[in-house]
PLY file of the C-alpha trace (Angstrom):
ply
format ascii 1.0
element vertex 235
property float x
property float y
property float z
element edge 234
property int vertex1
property int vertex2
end_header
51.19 4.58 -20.18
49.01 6.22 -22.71
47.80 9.78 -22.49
45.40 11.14 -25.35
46.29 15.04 -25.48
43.77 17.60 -24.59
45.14 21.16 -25.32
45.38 22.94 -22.20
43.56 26.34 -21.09
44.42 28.66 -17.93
41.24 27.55 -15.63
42.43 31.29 -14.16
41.04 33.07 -17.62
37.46 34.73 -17.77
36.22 31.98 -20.95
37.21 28.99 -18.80
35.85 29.83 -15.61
32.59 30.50 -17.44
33.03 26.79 -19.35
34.04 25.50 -16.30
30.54 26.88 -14.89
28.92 25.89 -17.59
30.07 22.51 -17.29
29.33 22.32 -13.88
25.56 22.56 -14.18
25.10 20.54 -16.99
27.26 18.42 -14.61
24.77 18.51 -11.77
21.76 18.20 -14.07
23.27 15.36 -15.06
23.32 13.91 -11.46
20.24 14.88 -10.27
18.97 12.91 -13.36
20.43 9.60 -12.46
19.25 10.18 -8.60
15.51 10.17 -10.00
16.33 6.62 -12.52
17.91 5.05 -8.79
14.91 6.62 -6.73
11.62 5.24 -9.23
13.88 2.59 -11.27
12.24 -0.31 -10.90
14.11 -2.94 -12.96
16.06 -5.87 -11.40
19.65 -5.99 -12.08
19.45 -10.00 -12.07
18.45 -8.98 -15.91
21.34 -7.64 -16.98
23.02 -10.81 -16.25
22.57 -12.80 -19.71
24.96 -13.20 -22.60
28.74 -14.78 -24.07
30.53 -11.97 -23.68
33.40 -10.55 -21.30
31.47 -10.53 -17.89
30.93 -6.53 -16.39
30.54 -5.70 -12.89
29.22 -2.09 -11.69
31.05 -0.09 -9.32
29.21 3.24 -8.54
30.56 6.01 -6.98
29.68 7.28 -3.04
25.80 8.01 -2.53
25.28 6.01 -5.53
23.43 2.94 -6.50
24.10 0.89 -9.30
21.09 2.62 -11.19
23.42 5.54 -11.49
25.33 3.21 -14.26
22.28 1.71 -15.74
22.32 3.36 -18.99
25.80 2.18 -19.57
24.85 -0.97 -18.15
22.51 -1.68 -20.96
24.24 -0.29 -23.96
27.22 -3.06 -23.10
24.35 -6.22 -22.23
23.20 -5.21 -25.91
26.52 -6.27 -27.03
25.86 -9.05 -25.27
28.03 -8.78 -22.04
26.58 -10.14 -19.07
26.17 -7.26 -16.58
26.62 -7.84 -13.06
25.72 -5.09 -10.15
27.20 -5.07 -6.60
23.67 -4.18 -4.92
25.56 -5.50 -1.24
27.46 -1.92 -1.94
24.25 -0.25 -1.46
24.44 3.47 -1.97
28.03 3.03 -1.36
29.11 4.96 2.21
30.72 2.44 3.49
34.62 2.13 3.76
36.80 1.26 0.97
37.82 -1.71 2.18
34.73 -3.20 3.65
33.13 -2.61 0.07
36.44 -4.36 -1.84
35.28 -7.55 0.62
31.59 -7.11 -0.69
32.91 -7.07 -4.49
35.05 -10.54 -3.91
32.83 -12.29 -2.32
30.05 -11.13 -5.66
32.80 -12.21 -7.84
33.37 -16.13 -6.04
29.68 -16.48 -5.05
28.95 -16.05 -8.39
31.92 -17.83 -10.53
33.01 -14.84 -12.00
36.53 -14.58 -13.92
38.58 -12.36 -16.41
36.06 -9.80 -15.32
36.07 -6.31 -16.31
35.19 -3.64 -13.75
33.36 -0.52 -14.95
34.07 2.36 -12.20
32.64 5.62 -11.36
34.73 7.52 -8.96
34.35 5.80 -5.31
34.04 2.71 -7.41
37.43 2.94 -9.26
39.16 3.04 -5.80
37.41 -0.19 -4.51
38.18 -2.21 -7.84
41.46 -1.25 -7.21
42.10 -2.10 -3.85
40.45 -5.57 -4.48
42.84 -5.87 -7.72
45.93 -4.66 -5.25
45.40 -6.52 -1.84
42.71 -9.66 -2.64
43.52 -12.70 -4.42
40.15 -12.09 -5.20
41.99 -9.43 -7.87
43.28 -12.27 -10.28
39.68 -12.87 -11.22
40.11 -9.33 -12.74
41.03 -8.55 -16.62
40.96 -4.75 -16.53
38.97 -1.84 -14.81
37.81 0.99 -16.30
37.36 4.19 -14.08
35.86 7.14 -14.61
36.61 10.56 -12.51
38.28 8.69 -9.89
40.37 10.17 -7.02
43.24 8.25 -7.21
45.27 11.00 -5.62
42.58 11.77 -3.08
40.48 15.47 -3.37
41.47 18.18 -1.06
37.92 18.96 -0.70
37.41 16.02 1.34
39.44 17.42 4.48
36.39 19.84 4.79
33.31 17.10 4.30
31.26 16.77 6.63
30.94 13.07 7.14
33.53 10.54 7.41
32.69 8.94 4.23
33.78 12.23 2.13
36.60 12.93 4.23
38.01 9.41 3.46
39.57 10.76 0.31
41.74 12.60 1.78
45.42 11.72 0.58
46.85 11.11 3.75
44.08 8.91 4.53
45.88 5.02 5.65
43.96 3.58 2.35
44.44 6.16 0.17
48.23 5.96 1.04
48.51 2.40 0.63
46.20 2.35 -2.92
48.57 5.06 -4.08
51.67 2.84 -3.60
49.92 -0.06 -5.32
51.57 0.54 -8.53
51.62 -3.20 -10.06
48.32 -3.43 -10.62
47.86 0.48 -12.58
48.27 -1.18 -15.92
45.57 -2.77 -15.97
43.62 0.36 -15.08
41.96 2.44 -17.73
41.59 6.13 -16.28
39.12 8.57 -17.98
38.25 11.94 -17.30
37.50 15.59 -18.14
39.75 18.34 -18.84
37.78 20.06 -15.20
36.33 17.86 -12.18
34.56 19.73 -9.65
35.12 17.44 -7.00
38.65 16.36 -8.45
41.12 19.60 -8.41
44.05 17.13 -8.46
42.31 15.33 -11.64
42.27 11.42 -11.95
45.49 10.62 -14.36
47.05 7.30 -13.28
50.46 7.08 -13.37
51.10 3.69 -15.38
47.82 3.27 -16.05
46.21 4.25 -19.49
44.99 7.59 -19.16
41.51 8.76 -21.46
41.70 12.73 -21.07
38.17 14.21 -22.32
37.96 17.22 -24.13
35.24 18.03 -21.47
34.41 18.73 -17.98
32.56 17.14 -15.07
32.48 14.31 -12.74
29.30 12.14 -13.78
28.27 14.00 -17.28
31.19 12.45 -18.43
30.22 9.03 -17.98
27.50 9.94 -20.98
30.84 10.10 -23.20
31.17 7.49 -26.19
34.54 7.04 -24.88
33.72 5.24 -22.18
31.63 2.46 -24.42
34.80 2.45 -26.34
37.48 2.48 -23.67
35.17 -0.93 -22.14
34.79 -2.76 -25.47
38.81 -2.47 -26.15
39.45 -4.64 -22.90
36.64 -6.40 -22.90
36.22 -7.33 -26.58
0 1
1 2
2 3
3 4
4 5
5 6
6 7
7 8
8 9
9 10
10 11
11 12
12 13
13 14
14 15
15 16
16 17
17 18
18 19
19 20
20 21
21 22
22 23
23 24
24 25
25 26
26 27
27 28
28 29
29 30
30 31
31 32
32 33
33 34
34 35
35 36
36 37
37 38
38 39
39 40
40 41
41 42
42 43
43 44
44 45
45 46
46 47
47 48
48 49
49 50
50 51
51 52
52 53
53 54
54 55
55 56
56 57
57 58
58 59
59 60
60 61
61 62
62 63
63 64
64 65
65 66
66 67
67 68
68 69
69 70
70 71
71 72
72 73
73 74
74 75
75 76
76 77
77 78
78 79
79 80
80 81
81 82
82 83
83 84
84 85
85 86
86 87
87 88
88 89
89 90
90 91
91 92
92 93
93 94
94 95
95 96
96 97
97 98
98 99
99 100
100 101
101 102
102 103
103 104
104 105
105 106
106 107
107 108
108 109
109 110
110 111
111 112
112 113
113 114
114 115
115 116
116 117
117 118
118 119
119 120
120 121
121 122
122 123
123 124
124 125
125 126
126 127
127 128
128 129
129 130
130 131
131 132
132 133
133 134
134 135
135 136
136 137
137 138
138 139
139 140
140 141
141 142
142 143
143 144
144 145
145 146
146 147
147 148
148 149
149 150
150 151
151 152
152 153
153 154
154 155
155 156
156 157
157 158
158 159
159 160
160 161
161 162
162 163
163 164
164 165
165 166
166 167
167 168
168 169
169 170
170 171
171 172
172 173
173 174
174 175
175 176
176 177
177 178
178 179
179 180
180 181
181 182
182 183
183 184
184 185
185 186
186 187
187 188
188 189
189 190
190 191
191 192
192 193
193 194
194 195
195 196
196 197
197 198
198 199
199 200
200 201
201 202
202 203
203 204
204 205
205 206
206 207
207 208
208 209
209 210
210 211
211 212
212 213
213 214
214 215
215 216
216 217
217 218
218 219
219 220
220 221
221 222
222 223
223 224
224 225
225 226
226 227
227 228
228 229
229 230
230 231
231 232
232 233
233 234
């Protein structure tokens, strides 16, 4: 397991509640930003799917399309990695499991292999339960995940729809993707030093874990570290 260190700061201190509120709505600006690229984006995915290198497939978080991970999308097909989206996910409600199914059958309809999965939040959880529980999983190099729950959110007991409240830790899949330990080392885990939605924080116990010297859960996904973090598996 790798940790980079970030140097810690008492969240319970005047300066980093006012970062952490900073952060917060640069966070959601952020957000609101991407939901306008998914809503008038009008680019096929099907063109991301050219070149040699390691292949990529999108996995967005919950209310998200794959638009949401466009501009990452393109900066790695420029290196010349064939890009591939899950658009069966569609904004991504659905249960974990029934969206792990969707990503197999992408990765055999379409002949992938020694892919690497790019994850934002949601997205990290269903690359790993393919990786953990599908044969499907072997076709799988590495996955990169960024501001996942992989300990669940204690916010999600008081969501108001079932597909929030699925993160819950003592949810049946959350339980049985926390025991999955085999498959955490091929997991890279990045995320800021504050998550809004993530109080318990995303580090990955035998995984390697990316701290950011940052906060948010989809700014960061603007970081440079995540281009790097992909290119070291992938290239």
């Amino acid at each position: 397991m790798s940790t980079d260190a970030v140097p810690p700061r008492d969240p319970r201190t005047p300066g980093a509640r006012a970062r952490n509120l900073g952060w917060w709505v640069r966070d959601y600006g952020y957000a609101l930003a991407a939901q306008r690229r998914a809503a008038f984006g009008r680019s096929l995915p099907d063109g991301l799917t050219g070149g040699t290198g390691t292949p990529i497939v999108l996995l967005p978080g919950i209310y998200e399309t794959w638009r949401f991970l466009e501009p990452l999308a393109r900066v790695l097909h420029d290196r010349g990695h064939p890009v591939h989206a899950v658009t069966e996910l569609g904004d991504n409600r659905r249960p974990i499991t029934e969206q792990a199914r969707r990503l197999g059958s992408l990765l055999e309809k379409r002949g992938l292999d020694d892919v690497v999965l790019v994850a934002h939040s949601k997205g990290g959880l269903i690359g790993k339960h393919l990786m953990a529980f599908s044969p499907l999983g072997d076709r799988v190099r590495a996955m990169v995940a960024v501001a996942t729950p992989f300990g669940g959110s204690r916010y999600s007991r008081v969501m108001p729809t079932p597909s929030l409240r699925a993160f819950a830790s003592g949810d049946a899949t959350m339980r049985a993707l926390s025991a999955a330990v085999e498959v955490n080392a091929r997991i890279v885990s990045i995320y800021g030093v504050f998550d809004p939605h993530i109080p318990e924080g995303s580090e990955l116990a035998g995984a390697r874990n990316v701290p950011l010297p940052t906060g948010g859960h989809f700014r960061v996904l603007a970081d440079p570290r995540v281009v790097e973090e992909v290119v070291r598996v992938a290239e």
